[in-house]
PDB file of N, H, CA, C and O in Angstrom:
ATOM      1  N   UNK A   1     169.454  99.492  35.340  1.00  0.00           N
ATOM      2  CA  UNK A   1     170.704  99.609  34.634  1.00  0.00           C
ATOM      3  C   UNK A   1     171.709  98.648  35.256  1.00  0.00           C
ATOM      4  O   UNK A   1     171.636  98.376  36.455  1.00  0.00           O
ATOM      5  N   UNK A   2     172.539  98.186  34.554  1.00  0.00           N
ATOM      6  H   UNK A   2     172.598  98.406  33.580  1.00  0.00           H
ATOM      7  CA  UNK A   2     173.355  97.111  35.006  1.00  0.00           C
ATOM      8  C   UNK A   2     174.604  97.848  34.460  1.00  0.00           C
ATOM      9  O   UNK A   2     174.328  98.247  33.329  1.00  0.00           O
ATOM     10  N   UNK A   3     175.968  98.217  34.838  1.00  0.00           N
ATOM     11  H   UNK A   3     176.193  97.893  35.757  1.00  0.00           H
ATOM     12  CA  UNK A   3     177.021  98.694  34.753  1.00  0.00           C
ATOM     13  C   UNK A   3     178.498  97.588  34.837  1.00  0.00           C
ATOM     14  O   UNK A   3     179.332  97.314  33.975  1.00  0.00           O
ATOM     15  N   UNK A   4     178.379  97.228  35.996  1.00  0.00           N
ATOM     16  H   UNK A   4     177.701  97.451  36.696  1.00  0.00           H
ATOM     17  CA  UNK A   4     179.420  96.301  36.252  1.00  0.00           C
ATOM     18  C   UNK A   4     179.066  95.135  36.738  1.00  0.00           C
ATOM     19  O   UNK A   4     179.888  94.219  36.764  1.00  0.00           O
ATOM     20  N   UNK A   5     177.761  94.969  37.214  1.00  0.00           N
ATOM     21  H   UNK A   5     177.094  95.714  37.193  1.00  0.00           H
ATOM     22  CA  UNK A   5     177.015  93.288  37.076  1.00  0.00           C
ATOM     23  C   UNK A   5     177.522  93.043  38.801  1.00  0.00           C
ATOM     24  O   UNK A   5     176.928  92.071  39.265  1.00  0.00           O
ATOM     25  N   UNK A   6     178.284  93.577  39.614  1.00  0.00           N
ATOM     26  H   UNK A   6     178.767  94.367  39.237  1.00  0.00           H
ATOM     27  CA  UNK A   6     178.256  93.159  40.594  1.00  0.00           C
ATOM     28  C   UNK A   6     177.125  93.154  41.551  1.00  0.00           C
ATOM     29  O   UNK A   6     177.169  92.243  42.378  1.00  0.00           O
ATOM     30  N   UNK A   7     176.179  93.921  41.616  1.00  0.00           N
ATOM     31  H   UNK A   7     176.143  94.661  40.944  1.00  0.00           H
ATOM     32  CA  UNK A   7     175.086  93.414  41.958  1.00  0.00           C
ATOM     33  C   UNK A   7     173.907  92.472  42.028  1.00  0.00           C
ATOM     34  O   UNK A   7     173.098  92.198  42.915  1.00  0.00           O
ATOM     35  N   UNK A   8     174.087  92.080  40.805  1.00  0.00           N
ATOM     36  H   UNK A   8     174.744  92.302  40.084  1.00  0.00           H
ATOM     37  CA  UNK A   8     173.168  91.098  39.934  1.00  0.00           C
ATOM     38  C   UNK A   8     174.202  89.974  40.993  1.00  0.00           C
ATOM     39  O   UNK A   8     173.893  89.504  42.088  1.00  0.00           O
ATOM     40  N   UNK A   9     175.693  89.745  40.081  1.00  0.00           N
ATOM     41  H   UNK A   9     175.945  90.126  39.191  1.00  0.00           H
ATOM     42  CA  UNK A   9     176.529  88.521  40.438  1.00  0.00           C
ATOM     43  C   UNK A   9     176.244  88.331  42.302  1.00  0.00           C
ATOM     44  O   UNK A   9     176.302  87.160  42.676  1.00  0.00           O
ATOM     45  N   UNK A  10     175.931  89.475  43.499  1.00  0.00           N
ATOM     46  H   UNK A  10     175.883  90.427  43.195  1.00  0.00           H
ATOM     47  CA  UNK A  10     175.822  89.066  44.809  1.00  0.00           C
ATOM     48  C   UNK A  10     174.616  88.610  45.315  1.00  0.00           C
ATOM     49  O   UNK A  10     174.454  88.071  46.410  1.00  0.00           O
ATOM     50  N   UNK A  11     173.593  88.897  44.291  1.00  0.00           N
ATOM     51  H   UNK A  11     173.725  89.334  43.402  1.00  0.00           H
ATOM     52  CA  UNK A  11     172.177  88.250  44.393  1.00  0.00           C
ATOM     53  C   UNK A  11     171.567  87.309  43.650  1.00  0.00           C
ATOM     54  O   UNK A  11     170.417  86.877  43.727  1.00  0.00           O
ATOM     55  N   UNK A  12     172.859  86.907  42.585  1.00  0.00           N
ATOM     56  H   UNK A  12     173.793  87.258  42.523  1.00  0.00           H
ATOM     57  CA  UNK A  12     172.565  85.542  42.053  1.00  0.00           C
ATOM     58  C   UNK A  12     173.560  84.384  43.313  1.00  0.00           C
ATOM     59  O   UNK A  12     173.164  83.281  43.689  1.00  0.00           O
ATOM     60  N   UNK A  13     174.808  85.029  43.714  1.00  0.00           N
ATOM     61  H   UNK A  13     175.129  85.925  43.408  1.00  0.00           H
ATOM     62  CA  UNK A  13     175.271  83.775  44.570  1.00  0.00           C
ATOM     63  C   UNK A  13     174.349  83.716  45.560  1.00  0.00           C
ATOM     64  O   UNK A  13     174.145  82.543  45.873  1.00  0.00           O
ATOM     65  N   UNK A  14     173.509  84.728  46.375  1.00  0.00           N
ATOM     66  H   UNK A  14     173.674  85.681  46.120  1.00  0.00           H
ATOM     67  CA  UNK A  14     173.144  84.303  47.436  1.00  0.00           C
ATOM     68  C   UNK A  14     171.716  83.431  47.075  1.00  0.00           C
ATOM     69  O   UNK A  14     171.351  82.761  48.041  1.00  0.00           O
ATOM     70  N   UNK A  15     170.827  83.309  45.853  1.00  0.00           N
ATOM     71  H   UNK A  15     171.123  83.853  45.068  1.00  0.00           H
ATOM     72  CA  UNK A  15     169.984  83.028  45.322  1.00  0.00           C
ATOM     73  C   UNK A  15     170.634  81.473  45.100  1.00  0.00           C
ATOM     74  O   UNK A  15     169.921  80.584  45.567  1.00  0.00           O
ATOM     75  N   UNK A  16     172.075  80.960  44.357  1.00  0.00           N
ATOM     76  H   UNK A  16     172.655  81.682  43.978  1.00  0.00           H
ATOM     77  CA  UNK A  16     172.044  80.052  44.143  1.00  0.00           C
ATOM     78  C   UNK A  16     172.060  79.116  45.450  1.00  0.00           C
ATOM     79  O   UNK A  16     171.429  78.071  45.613  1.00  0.00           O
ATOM     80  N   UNK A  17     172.957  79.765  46.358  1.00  0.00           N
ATOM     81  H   UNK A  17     173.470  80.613  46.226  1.00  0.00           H
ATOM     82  CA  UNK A  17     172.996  79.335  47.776  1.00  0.00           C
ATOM     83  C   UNK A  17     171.331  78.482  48.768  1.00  0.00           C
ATOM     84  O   UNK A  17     171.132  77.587  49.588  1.00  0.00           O
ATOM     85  N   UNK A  18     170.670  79.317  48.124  1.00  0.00           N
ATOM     86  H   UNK A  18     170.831  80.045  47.458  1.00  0.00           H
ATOM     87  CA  UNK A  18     169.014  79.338  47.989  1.00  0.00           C
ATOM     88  C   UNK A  18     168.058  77.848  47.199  1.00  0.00           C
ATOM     89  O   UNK A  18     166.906  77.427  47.304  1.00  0.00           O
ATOM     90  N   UNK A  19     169.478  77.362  46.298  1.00  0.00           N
ATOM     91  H   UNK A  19     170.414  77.704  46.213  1.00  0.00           H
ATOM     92  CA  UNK A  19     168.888  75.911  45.849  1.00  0.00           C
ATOM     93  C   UNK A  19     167.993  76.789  44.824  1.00  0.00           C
ATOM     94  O   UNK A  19     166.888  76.310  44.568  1.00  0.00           O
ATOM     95  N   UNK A  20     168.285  77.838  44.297  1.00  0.00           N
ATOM     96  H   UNK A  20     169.182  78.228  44.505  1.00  0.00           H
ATOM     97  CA  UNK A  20     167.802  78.313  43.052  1.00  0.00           C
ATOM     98  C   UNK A  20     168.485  77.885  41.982  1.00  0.00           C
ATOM     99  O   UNK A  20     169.687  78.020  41.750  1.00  0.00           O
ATOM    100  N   UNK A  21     167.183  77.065  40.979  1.00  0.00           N
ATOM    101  H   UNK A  21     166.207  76.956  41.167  1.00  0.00           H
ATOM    102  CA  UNK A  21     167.507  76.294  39.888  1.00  0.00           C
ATOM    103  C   UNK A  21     168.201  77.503  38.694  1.00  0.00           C
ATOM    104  O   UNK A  21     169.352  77.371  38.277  1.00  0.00           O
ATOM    105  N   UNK A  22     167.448  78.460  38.331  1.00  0.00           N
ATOM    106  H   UNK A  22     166.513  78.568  38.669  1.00  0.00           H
ATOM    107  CA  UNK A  22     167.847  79.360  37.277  1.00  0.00           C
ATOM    108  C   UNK A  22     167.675  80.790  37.796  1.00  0.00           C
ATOM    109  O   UNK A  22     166.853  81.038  38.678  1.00  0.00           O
ATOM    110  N   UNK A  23     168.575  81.879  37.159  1.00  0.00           N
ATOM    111  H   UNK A  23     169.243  81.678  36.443  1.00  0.00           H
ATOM    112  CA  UNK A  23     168.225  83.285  37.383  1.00  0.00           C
ATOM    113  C   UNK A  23     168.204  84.028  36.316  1.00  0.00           C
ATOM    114  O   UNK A  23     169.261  84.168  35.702  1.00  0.00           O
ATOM    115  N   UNK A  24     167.260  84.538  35.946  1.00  0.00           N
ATOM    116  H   UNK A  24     166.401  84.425  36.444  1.00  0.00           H
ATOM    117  CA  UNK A  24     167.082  85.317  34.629  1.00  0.00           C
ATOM    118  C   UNK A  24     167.257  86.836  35.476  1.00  0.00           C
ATOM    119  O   UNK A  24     166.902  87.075  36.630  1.00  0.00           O
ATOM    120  N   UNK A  25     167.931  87.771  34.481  1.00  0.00           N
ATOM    121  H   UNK A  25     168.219  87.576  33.543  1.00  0.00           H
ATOM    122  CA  UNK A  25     168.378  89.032  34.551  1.00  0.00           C
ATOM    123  C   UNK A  25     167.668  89.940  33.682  1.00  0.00           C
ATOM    124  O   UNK A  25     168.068  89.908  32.518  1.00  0.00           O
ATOM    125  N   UNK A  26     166.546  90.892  33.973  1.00  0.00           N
ATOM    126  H   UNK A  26     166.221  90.918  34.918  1.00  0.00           H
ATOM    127  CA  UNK A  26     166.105  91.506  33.143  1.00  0.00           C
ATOM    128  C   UNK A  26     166.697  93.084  33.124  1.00  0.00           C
ATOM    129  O   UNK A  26     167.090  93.290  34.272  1.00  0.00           O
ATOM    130  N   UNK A  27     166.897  94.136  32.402  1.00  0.00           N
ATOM    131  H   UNK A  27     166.578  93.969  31.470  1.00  0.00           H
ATOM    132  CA  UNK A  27     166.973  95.841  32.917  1.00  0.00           C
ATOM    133  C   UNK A  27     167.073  96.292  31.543  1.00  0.00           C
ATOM    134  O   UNK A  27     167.482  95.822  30.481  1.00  0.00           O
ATOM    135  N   UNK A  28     166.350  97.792  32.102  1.00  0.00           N
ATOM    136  H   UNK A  28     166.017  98.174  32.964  1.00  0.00           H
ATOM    137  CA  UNK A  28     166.128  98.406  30.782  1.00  0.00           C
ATOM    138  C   UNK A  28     167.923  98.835  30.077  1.00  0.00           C
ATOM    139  O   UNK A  28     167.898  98.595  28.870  1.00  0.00           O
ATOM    140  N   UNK A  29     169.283  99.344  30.501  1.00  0.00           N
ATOM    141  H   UNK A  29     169.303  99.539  31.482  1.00  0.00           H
ATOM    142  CA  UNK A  29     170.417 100.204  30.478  1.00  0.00           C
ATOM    143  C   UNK A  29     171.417  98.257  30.648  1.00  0.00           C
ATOM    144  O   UNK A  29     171.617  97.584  31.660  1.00  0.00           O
ATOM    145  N   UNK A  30     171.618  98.105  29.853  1.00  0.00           N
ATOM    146  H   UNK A  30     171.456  98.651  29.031  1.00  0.00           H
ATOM    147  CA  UNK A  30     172.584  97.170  29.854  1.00  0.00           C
ATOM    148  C   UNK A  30     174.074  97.488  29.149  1.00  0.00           C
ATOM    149  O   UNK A  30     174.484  97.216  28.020  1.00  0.00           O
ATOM    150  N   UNK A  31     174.644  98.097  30.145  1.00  0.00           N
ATOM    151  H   UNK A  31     174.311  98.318  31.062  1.00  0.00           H
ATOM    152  CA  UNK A  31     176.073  98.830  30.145  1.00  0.00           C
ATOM    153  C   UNK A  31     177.254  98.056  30.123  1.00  0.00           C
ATOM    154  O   UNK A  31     178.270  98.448  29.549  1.00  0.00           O
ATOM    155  N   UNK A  32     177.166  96.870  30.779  1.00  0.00           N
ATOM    156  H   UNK A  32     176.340  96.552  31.245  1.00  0.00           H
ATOM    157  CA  UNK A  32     178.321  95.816  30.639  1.00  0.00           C
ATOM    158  C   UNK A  32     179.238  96.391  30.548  1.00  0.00           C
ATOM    159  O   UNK A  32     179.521  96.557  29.361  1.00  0.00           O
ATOM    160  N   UNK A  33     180.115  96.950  31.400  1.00  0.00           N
ATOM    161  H   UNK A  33     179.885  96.815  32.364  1.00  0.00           H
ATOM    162  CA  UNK A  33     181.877  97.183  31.600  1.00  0.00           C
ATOM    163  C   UNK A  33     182.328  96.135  32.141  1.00  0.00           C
ATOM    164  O   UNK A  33     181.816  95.424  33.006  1.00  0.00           O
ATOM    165  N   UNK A  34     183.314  96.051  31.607  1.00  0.00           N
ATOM    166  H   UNK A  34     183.729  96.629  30.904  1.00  0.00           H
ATOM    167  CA  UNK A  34     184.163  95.353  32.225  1.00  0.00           C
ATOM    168  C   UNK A  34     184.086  93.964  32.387  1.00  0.00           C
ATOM    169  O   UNK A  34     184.243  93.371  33.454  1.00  0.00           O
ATOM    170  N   UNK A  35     183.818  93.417  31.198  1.00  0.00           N
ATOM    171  H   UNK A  35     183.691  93.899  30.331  1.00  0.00           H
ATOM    172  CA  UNK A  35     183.390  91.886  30.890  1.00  0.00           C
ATOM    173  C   UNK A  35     181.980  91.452  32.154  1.00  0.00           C
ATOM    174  O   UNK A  35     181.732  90.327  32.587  1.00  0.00           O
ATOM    175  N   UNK A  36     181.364  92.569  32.444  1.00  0.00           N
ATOM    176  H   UNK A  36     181.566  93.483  32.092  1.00  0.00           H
ATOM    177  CA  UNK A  36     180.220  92.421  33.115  1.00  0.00           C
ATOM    178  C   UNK A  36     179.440  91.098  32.676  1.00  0.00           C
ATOM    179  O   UNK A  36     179.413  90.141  33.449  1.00  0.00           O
ATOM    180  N   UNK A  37     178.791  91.043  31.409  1.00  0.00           N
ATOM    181  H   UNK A  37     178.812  91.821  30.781  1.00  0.00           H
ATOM    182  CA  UNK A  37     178.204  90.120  31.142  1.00  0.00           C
ATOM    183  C   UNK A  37     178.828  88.384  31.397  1.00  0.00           C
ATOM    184  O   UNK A  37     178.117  87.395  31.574  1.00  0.00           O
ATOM    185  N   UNK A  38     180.490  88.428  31.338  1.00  0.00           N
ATOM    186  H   UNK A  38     181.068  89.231  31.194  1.00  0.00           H
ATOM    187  CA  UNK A  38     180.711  86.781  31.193  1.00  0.00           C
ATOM    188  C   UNK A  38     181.210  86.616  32.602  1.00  0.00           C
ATOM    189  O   UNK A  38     181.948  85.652  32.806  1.00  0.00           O
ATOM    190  N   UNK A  39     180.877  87.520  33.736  1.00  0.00           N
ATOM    191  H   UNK A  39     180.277  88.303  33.570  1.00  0.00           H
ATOM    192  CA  UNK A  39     181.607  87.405  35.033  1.00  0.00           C
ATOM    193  C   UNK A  39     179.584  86.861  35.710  1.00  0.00           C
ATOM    194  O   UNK A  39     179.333  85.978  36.530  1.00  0.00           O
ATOM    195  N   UNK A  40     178.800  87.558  35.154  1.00  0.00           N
ATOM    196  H   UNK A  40     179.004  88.276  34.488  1.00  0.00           H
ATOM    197  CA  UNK A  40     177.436  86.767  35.880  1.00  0.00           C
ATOM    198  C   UNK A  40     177.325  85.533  35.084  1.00  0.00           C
ATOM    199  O   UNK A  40     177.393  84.545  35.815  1.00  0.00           O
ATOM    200  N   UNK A  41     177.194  85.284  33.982  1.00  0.00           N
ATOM    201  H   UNK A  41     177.138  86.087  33.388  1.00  0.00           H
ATOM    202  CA  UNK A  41     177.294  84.431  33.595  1.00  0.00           C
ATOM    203  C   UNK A  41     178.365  83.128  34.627  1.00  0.00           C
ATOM    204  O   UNK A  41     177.796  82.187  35.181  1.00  0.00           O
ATOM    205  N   UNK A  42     179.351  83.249  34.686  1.00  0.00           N
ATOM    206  H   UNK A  42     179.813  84.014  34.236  1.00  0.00           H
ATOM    207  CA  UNK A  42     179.863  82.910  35.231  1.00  0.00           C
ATOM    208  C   UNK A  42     179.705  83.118  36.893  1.00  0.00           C
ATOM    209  O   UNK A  42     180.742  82.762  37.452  1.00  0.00           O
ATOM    210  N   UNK A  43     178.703  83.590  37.807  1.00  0.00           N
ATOM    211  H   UNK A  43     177.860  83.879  37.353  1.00  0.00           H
ATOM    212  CA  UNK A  43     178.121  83.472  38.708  1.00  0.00           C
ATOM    213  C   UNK A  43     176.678  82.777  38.937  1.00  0.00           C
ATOM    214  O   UNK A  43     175.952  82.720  39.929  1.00  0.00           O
ATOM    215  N   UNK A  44     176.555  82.279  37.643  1.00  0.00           N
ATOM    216  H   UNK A  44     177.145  82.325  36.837  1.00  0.00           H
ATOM    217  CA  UNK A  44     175.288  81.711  37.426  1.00  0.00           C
ATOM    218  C   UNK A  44     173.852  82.058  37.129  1.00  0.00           C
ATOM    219  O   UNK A  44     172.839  81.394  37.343  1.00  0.00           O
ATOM    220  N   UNK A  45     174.002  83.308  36.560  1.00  0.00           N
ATOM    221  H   UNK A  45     174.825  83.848  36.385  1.00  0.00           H
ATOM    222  CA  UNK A  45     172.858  84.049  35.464  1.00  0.00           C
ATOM    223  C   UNK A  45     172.361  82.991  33.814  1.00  0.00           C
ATOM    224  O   UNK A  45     172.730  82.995  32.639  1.00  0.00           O
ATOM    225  N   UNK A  46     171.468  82.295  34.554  1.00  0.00           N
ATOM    226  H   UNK A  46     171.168  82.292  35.508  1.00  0.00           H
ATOM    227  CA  UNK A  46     170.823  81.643  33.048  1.00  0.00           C
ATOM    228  C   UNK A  46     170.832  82.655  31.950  1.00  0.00           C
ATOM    229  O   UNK A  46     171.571  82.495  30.978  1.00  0.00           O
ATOM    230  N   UNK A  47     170.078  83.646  32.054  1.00  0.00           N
ATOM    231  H   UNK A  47     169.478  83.777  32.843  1.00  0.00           H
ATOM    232  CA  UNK A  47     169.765  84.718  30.763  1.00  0.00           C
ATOM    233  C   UNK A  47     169.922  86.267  31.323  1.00  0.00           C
ATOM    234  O   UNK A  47     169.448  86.724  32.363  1.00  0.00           O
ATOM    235  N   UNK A  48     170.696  86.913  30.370  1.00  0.00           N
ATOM    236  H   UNK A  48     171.082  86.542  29.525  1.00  0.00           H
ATOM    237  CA  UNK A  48     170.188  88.327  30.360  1.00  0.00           C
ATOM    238  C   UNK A  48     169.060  89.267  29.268  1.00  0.00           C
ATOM    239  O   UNK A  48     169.304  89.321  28.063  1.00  0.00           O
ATOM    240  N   UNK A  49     168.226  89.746  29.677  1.00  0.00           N
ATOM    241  H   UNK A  49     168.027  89.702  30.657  1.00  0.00           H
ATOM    242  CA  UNK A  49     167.507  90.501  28.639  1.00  0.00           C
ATOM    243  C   UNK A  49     167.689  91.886  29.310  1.00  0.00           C
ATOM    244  O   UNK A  49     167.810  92.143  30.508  1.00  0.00           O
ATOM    245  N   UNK A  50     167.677  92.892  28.007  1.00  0.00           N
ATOM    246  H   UNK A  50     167.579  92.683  27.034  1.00  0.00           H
ATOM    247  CA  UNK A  50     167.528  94.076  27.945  1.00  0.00           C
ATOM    248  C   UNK A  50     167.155  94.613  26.912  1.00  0.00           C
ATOM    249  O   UNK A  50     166.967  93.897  25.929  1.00  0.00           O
ATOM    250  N   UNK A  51     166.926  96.117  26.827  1.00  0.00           N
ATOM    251  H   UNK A  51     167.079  96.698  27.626  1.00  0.00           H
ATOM    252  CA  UNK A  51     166.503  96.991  25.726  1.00  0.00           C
ATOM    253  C   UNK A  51     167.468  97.273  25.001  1.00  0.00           C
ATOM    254  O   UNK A  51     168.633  97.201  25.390  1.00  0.00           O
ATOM    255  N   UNK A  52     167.046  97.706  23.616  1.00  0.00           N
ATOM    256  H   UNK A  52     166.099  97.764  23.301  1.00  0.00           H
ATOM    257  CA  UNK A  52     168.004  98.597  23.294  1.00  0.00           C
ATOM    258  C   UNK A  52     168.726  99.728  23.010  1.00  0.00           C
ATOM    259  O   UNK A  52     169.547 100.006  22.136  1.00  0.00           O
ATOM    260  N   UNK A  53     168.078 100.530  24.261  1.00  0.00           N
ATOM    261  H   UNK A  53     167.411 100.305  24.971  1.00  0.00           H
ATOM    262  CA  UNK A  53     168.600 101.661  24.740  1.00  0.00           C
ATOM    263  C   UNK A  53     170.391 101.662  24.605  1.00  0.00           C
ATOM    264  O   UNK A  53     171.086 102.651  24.375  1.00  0.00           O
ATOM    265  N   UNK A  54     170.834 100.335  24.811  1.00  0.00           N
ATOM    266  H   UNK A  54     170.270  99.531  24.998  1.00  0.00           H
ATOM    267  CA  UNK A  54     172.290 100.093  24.756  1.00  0.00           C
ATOM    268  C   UNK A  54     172.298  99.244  23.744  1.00  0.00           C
ATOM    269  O   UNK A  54     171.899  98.138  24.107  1.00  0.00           O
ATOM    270  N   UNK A  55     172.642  99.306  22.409  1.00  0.00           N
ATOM    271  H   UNK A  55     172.966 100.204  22.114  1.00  0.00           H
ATOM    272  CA  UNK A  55     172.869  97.715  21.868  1.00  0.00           C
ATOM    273  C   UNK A  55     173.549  97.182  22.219  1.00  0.00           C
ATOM    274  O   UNK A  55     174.552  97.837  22.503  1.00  0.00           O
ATOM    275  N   UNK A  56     173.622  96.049  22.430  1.00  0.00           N
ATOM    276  H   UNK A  56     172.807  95.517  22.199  1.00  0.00           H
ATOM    277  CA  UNK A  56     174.471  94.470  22.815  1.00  0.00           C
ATOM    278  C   UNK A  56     174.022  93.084  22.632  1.00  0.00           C
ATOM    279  O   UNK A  56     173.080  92.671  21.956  1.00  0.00           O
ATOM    280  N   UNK A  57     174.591  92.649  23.121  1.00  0.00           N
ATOM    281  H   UNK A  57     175.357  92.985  23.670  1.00  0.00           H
ATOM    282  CA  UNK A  57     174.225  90.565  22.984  1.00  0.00           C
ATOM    283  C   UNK A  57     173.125  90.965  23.283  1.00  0.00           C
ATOM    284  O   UNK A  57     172.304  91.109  22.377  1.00  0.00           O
ATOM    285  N   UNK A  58     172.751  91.282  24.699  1.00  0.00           N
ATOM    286  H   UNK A  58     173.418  91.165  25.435  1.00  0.00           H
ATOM    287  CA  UNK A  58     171.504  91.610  25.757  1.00  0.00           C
ATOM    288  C   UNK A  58     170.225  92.252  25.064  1.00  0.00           C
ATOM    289  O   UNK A  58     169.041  92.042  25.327  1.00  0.00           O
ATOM    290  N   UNK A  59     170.823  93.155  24.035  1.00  0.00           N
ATOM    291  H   UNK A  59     171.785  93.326  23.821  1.00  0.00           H
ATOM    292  CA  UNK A  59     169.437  93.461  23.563  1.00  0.00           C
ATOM    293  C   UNK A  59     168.025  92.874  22.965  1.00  0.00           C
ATOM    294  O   UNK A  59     167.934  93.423  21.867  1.00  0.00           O
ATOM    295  N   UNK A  60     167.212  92.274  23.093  1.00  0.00           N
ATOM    296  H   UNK A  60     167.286  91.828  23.985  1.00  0.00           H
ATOM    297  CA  UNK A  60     166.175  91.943  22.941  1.00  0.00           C
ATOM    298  C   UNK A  60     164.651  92.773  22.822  1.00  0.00           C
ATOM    299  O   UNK A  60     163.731  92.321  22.140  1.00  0.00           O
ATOM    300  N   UNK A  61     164.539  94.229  23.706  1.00  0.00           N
ATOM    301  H   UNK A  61     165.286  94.597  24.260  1.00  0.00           H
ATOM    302  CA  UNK A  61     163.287  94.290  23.771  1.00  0.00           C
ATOM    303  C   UNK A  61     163.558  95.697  22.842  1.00  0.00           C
ATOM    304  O   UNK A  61     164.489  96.370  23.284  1.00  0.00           O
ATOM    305  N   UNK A  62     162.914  96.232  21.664  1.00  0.00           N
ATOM    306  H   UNK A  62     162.158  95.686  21.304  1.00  0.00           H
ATOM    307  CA  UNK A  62     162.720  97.252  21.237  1.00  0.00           C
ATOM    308  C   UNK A  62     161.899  98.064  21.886  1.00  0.00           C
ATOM    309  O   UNK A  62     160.763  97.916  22.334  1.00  0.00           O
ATOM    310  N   UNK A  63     163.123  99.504  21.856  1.00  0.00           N
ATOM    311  H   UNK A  63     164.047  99.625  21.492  1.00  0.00           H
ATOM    312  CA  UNK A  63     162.417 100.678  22.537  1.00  0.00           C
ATOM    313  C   UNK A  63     162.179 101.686  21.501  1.00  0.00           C
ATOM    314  O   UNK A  63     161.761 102.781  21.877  1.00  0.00           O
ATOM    315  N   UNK A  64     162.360 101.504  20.389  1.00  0.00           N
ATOM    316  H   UNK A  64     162.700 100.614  20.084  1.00  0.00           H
ATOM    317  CA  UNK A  64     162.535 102.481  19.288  1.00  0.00           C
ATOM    318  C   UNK A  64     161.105 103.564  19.379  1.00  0.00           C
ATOM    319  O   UNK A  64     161.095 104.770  19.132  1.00  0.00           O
ATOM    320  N   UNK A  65     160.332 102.987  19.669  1.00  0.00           N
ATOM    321  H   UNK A  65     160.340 102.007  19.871  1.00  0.00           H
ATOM    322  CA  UNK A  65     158.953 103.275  19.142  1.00  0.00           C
ATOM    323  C   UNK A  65     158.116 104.397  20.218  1.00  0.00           C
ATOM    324  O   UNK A  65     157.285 105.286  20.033  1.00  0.00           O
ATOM    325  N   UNK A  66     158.811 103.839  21.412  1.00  0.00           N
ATOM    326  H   UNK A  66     159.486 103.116  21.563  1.00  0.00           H
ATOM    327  CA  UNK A  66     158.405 104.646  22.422  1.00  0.00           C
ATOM    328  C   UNK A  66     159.269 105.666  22.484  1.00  0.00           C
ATOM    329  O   UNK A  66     158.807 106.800  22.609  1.00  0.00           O
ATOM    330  N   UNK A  67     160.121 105.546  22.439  1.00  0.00           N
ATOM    331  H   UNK A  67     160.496 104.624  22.336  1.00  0.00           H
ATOM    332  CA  UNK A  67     161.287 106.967  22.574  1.00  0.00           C
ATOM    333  C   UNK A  67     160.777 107.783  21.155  1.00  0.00           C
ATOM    334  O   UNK A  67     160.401 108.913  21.464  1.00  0.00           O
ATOM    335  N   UNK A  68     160.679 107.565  19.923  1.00  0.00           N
ATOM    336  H   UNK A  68     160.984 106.646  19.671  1.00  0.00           H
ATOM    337  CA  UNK A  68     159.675 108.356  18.684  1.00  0.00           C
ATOM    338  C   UNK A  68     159.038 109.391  19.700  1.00  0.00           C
ATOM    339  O   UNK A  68     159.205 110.570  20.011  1.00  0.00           O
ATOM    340  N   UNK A  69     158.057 108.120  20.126  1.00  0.00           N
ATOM    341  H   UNK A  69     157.921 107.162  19.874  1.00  0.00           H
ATOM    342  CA  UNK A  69     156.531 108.676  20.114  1.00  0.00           C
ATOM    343  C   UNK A  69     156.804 109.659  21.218  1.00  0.00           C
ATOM    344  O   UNK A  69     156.364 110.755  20.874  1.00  0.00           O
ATOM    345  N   UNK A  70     157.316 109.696  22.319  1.00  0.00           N
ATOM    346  H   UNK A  70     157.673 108.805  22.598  1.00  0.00           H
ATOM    347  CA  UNK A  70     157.869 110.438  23.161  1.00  0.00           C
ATOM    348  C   UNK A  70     158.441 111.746  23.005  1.00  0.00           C
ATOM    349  O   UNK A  70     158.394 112.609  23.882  1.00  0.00           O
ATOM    350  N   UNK A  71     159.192 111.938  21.446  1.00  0.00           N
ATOM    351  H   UNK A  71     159.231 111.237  20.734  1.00  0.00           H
ATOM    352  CA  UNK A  71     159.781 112.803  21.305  1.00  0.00           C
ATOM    353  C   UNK A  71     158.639 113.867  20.276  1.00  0.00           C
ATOM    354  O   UNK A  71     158.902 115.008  19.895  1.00  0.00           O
ATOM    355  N   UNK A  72     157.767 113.339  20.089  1.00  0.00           N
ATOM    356  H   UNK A  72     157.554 112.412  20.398  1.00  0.00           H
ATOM    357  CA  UNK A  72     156.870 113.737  18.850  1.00  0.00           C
ATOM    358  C   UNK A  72     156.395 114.651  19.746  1.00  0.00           C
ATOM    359  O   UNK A  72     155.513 115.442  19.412  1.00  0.00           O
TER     360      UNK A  72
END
């Protein structure tokens, strides 16, 4: 779960610090408060993916099917 992205944003600076070319961000709960998403971005997060347990920009991976089948 990603909430306020400050975690992601202290392990992408120390990663870029690292001479890391790109950082992709994956998590299932993409919560984004608080302009979360354009503050990593702006720490240097190439991509975010997530489910859509939360819809957002981030959403990409459908969970629909498993949460069904789960509930069946």
């Amino acid at each position: 779960m990603i909430s306020t992205g400050d975690s992601i944003i202290k392990a992408t600076e120390f990663l870029k610090k690292q001479k890391c070319d790109k950082v992709f961000v994956a998590c299932t709960h993409a919560l984004l408060v608080n302009g979360a998403e354009k503050k990593m971005k702006k720490a240097g997060v190439s991509k975010i993916v997530s489910t859509n347990s939360v819809p957002g920009s981030t959403s990409v991976v459908d969970i629909s099917n498993i949460v069904a089948n789960a509930i069946m």
